[in-house]
SETIDREN-611672 format. One record per residue (C-alpha): x, y, z; residue in three letters. Coordinates in Angstrom, 2 decimals. Layout:
BEGIN
((X Y Z) ALA)
...
***
This chain:
BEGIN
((17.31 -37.54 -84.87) UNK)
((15.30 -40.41 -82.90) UNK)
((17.50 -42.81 -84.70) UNK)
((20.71 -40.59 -83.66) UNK)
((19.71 -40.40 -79.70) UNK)
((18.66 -44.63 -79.69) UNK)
((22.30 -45.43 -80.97) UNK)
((23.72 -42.47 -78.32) UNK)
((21.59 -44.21 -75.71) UNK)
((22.50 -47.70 -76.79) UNK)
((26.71 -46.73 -76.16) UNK)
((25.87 -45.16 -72.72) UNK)
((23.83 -48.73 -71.99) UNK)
((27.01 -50.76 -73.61) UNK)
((29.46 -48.84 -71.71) UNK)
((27.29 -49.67 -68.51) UNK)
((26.76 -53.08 -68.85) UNK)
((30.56 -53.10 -69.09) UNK)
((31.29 -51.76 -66.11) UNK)
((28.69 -54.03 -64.53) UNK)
((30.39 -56.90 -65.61) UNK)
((34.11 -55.75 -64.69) UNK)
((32.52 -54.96 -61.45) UNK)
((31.28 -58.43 -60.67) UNK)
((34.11 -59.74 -62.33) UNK)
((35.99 -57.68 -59.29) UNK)
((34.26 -59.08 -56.66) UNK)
((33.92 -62.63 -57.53) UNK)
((38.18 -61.91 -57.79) UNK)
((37.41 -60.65 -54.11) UNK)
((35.48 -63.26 -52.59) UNK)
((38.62 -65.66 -53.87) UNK)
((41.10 -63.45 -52.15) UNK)
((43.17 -63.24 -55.15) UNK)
((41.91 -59.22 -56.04) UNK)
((45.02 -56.87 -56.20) UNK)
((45.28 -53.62 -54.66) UNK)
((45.49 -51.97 -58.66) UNK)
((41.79 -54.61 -59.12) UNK)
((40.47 -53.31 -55.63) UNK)
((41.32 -49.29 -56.86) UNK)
((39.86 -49.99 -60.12) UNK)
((36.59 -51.42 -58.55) UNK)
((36.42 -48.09 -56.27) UNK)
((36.51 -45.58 -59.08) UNK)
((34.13 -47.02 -61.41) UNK)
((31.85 -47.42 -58.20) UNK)
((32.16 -43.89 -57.06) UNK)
((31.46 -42.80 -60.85) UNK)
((28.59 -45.03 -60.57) UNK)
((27.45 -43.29 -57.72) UNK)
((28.03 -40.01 -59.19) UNK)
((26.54 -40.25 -62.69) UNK)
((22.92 -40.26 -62.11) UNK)
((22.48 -36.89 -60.07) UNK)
((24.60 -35.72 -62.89) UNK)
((22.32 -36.94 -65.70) UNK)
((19.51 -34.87 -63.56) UNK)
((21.30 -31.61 -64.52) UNK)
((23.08 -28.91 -63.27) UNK)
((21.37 -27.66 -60.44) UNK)
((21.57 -27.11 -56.57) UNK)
((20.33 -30.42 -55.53) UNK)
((22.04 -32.50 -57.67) UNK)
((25.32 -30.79 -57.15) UNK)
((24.67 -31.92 -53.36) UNK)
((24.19 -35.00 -53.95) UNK)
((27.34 -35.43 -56.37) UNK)
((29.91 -33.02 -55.52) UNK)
((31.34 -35.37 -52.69) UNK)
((31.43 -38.61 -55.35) UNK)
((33.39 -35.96 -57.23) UNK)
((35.58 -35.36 -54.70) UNK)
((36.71 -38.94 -54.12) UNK)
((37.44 -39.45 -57.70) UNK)
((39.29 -36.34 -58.06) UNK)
((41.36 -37.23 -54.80) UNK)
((41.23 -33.01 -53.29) UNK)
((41.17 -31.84 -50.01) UNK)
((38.10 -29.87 -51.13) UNK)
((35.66 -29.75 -54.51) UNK)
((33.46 -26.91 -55.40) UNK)
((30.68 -27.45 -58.06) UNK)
((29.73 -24.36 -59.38) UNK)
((27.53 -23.63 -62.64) UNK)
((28.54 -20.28 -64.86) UNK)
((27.05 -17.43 -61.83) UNK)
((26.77 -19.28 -58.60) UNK)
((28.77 -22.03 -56.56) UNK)
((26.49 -25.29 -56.00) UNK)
((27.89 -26.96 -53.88) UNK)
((31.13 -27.35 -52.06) UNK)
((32.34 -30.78 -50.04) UNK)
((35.98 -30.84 -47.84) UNK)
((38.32 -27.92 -47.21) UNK)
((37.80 -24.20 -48.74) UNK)
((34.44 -23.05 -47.49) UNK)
((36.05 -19.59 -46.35) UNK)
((37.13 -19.15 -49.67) UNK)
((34.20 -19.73 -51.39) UNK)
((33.99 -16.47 -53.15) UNK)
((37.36 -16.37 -54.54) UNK)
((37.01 -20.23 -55.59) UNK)
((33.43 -18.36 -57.27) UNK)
((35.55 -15.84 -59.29) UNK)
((37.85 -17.77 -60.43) UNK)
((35.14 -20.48 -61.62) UNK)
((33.55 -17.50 -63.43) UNK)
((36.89 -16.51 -65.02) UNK)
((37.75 -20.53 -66.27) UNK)
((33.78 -20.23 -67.35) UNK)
((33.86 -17.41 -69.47) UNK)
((37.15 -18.13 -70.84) UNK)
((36.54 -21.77 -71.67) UNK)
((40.30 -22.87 -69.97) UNK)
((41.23 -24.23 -67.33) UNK)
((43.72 -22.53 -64.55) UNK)
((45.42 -23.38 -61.21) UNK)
((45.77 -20.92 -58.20) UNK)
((48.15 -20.70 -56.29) UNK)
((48.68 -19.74 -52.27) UNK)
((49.25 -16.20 -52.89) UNK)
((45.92 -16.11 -54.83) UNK)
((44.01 -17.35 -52.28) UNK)
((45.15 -15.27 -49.15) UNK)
((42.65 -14.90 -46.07) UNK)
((42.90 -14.09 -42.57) UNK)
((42.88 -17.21 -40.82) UNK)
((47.06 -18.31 -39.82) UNK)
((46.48 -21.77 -39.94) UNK)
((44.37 -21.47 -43.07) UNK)
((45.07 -25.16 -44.63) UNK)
((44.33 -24.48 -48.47) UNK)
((47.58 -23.71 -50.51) UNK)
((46.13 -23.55 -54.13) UNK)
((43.21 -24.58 -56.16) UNK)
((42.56 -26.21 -60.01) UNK)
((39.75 -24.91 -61.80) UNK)
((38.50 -26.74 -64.92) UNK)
((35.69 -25.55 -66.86) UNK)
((32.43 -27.87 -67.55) UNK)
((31.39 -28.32 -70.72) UNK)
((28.07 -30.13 -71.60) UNK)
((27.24 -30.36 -76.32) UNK)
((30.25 -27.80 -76.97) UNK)
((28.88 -25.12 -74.11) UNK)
((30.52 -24.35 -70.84) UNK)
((28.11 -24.74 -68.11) UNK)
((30.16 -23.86 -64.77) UNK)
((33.51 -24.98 -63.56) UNK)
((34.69 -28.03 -61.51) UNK)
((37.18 -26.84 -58.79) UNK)
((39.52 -29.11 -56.72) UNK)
((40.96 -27.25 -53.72) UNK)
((44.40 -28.49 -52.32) UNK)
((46.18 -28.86 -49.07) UNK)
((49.38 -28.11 -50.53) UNK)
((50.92 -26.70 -54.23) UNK)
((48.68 -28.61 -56.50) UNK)
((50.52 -30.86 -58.38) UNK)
((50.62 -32.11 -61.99) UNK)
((48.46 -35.51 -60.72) UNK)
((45.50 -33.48 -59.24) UNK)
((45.88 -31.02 -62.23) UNK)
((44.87 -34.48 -64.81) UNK)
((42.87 -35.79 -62.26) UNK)
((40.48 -32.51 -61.79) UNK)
((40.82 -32.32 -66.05) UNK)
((39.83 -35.69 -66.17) UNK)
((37.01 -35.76 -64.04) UNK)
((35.61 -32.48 -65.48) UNK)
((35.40 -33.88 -68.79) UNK)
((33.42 -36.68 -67.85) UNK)
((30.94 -34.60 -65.81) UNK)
((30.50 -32.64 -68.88) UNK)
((29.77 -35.88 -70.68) UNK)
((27.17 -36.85 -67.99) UNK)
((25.69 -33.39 -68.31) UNK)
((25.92 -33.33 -71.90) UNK)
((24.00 -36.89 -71.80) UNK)
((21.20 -35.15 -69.43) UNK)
((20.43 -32.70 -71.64) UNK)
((20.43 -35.06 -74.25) UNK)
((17.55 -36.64 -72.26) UNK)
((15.75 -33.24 -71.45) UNK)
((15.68 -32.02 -75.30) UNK)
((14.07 -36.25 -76.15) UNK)
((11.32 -35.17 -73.55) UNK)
((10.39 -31.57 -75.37) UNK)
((10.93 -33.49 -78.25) UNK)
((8.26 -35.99 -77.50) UNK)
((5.94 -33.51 -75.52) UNK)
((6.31 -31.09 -78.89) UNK)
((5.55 -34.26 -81.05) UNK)
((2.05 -34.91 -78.75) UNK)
((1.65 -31.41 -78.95) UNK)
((1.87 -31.73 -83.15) UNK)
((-0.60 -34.94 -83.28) UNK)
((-3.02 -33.26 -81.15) UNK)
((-3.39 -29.74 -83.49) UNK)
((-3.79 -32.49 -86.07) UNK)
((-7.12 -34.02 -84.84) UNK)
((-8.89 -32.95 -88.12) UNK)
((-11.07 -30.21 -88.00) UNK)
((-13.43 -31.99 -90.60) UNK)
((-13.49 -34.65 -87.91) UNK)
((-14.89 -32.31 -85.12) UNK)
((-16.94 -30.77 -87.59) UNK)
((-18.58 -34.30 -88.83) UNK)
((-18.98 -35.79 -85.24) UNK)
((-20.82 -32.47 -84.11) UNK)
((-22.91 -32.45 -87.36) UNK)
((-23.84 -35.86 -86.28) UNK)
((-24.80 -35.06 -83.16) UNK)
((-27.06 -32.54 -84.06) UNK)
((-28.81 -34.76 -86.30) UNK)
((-30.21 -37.02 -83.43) UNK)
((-31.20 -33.76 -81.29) UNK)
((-34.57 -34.07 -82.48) UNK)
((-34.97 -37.98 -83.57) UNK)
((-33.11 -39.23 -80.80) UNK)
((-32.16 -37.05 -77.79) UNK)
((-30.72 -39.70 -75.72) UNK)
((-28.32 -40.77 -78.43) UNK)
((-27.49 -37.69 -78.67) UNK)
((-26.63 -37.42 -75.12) UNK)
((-24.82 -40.05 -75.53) UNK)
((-22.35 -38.64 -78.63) UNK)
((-22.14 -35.94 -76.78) UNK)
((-20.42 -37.63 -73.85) UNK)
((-18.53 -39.94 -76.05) UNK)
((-16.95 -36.62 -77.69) UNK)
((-15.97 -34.84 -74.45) UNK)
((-14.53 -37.98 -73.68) UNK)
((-12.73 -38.65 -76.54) UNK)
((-11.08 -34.92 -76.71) UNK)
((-10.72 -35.25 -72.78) UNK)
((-8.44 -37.91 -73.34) UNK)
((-6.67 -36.73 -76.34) UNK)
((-5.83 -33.28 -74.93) UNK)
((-4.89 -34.46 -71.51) UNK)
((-1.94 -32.34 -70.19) UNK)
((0.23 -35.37 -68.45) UNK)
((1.98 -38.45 -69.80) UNK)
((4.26 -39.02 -72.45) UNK)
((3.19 -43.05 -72.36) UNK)
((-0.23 -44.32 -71.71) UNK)
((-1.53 -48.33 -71.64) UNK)
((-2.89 -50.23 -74.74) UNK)
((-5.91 -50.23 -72.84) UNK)
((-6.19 -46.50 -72.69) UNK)
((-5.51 -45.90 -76.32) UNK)
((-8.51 -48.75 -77.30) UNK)
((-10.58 -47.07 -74.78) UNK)
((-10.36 -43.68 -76.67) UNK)
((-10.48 -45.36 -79.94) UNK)
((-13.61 -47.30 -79.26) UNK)
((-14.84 -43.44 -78.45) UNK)
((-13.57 -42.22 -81.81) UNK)
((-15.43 -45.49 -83.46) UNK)
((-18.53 -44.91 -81.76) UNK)
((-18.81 -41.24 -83.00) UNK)
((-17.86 -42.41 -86.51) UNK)
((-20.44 -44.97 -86.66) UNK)
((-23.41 -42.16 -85.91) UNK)
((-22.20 -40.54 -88.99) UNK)
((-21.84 -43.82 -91.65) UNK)
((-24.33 -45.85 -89.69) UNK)
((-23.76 -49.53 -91.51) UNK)
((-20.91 -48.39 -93.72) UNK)
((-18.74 -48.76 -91.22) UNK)
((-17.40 -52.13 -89.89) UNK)
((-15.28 -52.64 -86.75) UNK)
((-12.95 -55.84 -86.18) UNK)
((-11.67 -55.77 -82.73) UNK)
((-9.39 -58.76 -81.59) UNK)
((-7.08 -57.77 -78.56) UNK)
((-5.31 -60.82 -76.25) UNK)
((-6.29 -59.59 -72.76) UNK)
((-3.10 -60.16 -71.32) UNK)
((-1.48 -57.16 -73.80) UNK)
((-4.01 -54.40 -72.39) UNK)
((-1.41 -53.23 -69.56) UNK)
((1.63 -53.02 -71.96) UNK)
((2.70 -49.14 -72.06) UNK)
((3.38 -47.25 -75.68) UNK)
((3.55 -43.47 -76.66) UNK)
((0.33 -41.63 -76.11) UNK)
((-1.53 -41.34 -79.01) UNK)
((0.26 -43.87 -81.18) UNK)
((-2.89 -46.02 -82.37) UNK)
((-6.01 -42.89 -82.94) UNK)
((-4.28 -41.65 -86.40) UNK)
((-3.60 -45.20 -87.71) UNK)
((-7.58 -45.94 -87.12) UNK)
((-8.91 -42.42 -88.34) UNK)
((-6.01 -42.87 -91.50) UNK)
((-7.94 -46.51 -91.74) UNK)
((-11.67 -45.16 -91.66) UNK)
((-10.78 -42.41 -93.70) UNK)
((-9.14 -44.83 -96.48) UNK)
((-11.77 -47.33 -95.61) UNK)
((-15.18 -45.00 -96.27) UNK)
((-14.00 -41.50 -98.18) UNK)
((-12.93 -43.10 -101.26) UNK)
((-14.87 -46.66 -101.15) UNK)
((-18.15 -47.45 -102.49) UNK)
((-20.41 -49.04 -99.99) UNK)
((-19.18 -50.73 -96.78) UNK)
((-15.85 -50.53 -95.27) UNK)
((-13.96 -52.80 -92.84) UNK)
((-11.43 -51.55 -90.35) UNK)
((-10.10 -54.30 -88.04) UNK)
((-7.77 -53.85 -85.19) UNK)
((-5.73 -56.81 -83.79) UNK)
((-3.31 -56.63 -80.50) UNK)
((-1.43 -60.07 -80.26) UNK)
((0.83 -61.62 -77.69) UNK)
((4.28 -62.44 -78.54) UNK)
((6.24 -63.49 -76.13) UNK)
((8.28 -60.44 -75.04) UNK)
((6.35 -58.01 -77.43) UNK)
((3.35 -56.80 -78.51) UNK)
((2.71 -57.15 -82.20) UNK)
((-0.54 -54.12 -83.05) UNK)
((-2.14 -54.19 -86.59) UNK)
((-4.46 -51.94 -87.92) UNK)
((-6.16 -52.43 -91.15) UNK)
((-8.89 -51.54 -93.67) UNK)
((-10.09 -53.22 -97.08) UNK)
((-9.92 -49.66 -98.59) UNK)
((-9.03 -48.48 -102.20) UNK)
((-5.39 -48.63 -100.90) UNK)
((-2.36 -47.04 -102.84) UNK)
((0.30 -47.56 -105.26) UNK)
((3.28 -49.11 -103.48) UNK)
((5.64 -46.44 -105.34) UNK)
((4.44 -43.76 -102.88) UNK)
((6.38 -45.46 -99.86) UNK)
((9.77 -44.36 -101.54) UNK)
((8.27 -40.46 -100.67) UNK)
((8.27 -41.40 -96.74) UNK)
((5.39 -42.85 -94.32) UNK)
((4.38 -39.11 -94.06) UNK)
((2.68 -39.22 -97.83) UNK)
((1.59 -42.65 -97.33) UNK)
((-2.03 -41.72 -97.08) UNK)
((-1.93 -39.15 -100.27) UNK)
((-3.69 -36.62 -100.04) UNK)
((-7.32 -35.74 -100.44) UNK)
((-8.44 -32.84 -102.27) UNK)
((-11.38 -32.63 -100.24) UNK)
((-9.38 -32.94 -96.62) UNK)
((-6.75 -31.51 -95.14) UNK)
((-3.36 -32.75 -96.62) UNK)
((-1.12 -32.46 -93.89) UNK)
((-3.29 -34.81 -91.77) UNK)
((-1.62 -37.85 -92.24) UNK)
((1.59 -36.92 -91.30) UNK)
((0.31 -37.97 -87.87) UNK)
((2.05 -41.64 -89.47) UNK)
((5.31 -40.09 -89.57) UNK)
((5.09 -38.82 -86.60) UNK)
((4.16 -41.84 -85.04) UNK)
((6.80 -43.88 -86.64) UNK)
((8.88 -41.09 -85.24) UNK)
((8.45 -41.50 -82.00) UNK)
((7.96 -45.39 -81.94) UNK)
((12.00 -45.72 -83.59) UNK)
((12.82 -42.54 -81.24) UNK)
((11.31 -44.62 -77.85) UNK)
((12.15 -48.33 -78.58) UNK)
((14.70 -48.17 -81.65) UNK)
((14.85 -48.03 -85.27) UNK)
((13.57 -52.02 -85.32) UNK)
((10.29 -50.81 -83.61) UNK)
((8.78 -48.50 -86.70) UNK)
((5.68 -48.48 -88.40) UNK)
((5.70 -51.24 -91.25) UNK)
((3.18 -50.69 -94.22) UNK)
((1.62 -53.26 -96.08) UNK)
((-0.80 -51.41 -99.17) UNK)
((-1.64 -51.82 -103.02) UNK)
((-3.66 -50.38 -105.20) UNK)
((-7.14 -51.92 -104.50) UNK)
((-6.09 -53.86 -102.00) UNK)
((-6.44 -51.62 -98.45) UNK)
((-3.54 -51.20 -95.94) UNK)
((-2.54 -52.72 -93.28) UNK)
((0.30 -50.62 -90.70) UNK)
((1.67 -52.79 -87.82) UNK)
((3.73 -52.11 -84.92) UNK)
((5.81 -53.96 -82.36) UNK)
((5.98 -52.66 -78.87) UNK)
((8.17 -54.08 -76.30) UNK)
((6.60 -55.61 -73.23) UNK)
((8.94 -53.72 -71.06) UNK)
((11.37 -51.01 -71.74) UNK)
((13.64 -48.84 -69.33) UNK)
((12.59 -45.47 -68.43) UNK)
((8.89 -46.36 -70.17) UNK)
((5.97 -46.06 -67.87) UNK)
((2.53 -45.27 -68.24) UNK)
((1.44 -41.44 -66.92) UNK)
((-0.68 -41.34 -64.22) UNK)
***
C-alpha cells in the first residue's frame, strides 16, 4: 500500500510541476506581449484550479467549501454554484440563495441516485417576479467510487449543453481532489495505527527486565536506582507520547541513549555502545520511532544468543542531501536465506521471547518506503556468524514532513 500511495503522490506532484511550468511558460509569453487570448484563458483556468485544489484536498466540509466554492464557480462559468455534501448545502457563491432548498433537494436526489440532472425554470418557481435564475445543473461528487454531495451550477437563463460539460467536468475533478484528500487522511490513520502497532510492541520481557533491574540496586545502590527509575519514565514518556507522526534524529538518540542506559544496568560490561552521529544531522526529521526497534533487535541479537560481550554501534552520517543511519551488532547473525521470507522474520524468532516482536522492522521499513518512497527502505546486511547491520537513508528535507511539537 505505502508503495501504491508514493507512486499516487508522485503523479499528483508530476502533474503539478507541469502546470507550474506551462504557467511560467505563460507569463514569460506575457511579459513578451506575444500571449494569445486562447494562452491568456488557458493560464486563468489552471490558476483558478490552482487556487481551488488545496481547500479541496482538506475535505468536504463547511469551511473548505467557503473557501472553494467561488474558485468553482469561475471555472464552471454559472451565474451561481452551490457546494453541497450528501444532507446539507455548504456553501453557495453568485445567484440562487432563495432557492437554496430546492437546489438542496435536488442535490440529495443527483446524490442518492449517483446521476447527474438539469432543472429547468418551471422546477425552480418562487415568488419573487424578477427572480433571475431560469434552471440549474446538478452533478453528483464522487470521491474512491462513493458519492459525497453534489456540485450545482445555477443559470441565468436555460442551461445549455456548454455549462452542462462544464459543471460535469468540473465535478469530476473535485471528486478527484476529494478522492486525493482522503487518500491523505486514510496515510495519516495509517501511520498513527502503525505508531500505535510499534508501541503495543515494546516487549513486555523488556519492561519486565528493566524493572527487575531496578529493583536489584534498591538496596545496593538507591541512587542508581533513582536514577533507572527516571530513565524508564522517560523512556516510556517518550515512546507513548500522544502527538507527532515525525520527531528529530536527536529525539529518537535521546530516547535510545535512555533505552541503552537501562540495558546496561541489566548486562553491566556485556554490553558495548558505539555512538558516532555528525552533529549537523541531529535536526533532520524521520518517523517517530523508526531507530528504538532496530537498537533493541541489535542488543537482543547482540547479548541473547552471544557468549560474552556484545557490540552494538550506531552511526548517523552526513551526505549531502541525506542522512545515511546504520545500526549494527557483531551478533550470531542469520542465514541470508531468511530475507526471501520478508524484513518482518529477519530477526527469527526466539523460543524464549516473544515472536512477533520483530516485526517492529517491517513496520519500520513500512513506513520509511510509505513517507519518503520505495528507494528509502530498510537495507539488511547479515550472515550467519557474522552480526547485522540495517541502514537507512532519510532525506534532509521532504514536503509535508515536519517534526511534532
Amino acid at each position: 500500500m505505502g508503495g501504491n500511495l508514493s507512486a499516487f503522490f508522485g503523479v499528483v506532484s508530476l502533474v503539478t510541476a507541469l502546470a507550474a511550468a506551462l504557467w511560467a511558460v505563460l507569463r514569460l509569453r506575457a511579459r513578451r506581449g506575444i500571449a494569445t487570448a486562447t494562452q491568456r484563458a488557458t493560464y486563468e483556468v489552471l490558476h483558478t484550479a490552482g487556487l481551488a485544489a488545496e481547500p479541496l484536498r482538506a475535505g468536504l466540509d463547511p469551511v473548505g467549501a467557503a473557501k472553494v466554492v467561488r474558485h468553482l464557480r469561475a471555472l464552471v462559468g454559472a451565474a451561481g454554484l452551490a457546494l453541497t455534501d450528501r444532507e446539507t448545502l455548504l456553501a453557495l457563491d453568485g445567484r440562487g440563495a432563495h432557492h437554496g432548498e430546492q437546489l438542496l433537494a435536488a442535490a440529495r436526489r443527483a446524490a442518492s441516485a449517483g446521476r447527474s440532472t438539469v432543472l429547468r425554470e418551471s422546477e425552480l418557481r418562487c415568488d419573487l417576479v424578477d427572480c433571475p435564475v431560469r434552471g440549474a445543473v446538478v452533478a453528483p461528487l464522487s470521491a474512491d467510487g462513493r458519492v459525497v454531495g453534489a456540485l450545482v451550477a445555477v443559470a441565468d437563463e436555460q442551461p445549455a449543453p456548454g455549462l452542462v460539460q462544464a459543471t460535469l467536468e468540473t465535478a469530476h475533478w473535485a471528486g478527484d481532489q476529494l478522492a486525493l484528500a482522503e487518500l491523505r487522511s486514510s496515510r495519516e490513520r495509517l501511520a498513527r495505527a502503525e505508531v500505535r502497532a510499534l508501541r503495543a510492541q515494546i516487549s513486555p520481557h523488556f519492561i519486565y527486565n528493566a524493572l527487575t533491574a531496578i529493583g536489584s540496586f534498591v538496596r545496593t545502590d538507591p541512587e542508581r536506582a533513582r536514577e533507572l527509575i527516571l530513565e524508564f519514565a522517560e523512556f516510556t514518556r517518550y515512546s507513548f507520547r500522544a502527538h507527532g507522526e515525525f520527531t528529530t534524529l536527536a529525539e529518537e538518540l535521546r530516547s535510545i541513549d535512555r533505552y541503552l542506559i537501562i540495558e546496561r544496568a541489566r548486562f553491566g560490561e556485556r554490553l558495548q555502545v558505539r555512538l558516532q552521529i555528525a552533529p549537523e544531522v541531529l535536526p533532520v526529521t524521520l518517523p517517530f520511532l523508526c531507530l528504538q526497534p532496530l537498537v533493541e533487535n541489535a542488543v537482543r541479537h547482540g547479548l541473547s544468543r552471544k557468549p560474552g560481550t556484545g557490540m552494538v554501534s550506531i552511526e548517523a552520517r552526513d551526505a549531502g542531501a541525506e542522512c545515511h543511519i546504520t545500526v549494527e551488532d557483531d551478533g550470531v547473525g542469520m542465514d541470508p536465506t531468511t530475507l526471501a521470507a520478508g524484513i518482518a522474520e529477519l530477526a527469527g524468532s526466539d523460543p524464549i521471547d516473544d515472536p512477533g516482536q520483530h516485526v517492529g522492522l517491517s513496520n519500520v521499513d513500512e513506513r520509511l518506503r510509505s513517507v519518503f518512497g520505495d528507494k528509502f527502505g530498510l537495507v539488511v546486511e547479515t550472515g550467519l556468524g557474522s552480526g547485522t547491520k540495517v541502514s537507512m537513508r532519510v532525506p534532509k528535507f521532504h514536503p509535508g514532513v515536519r517534526a511534532g511539537s
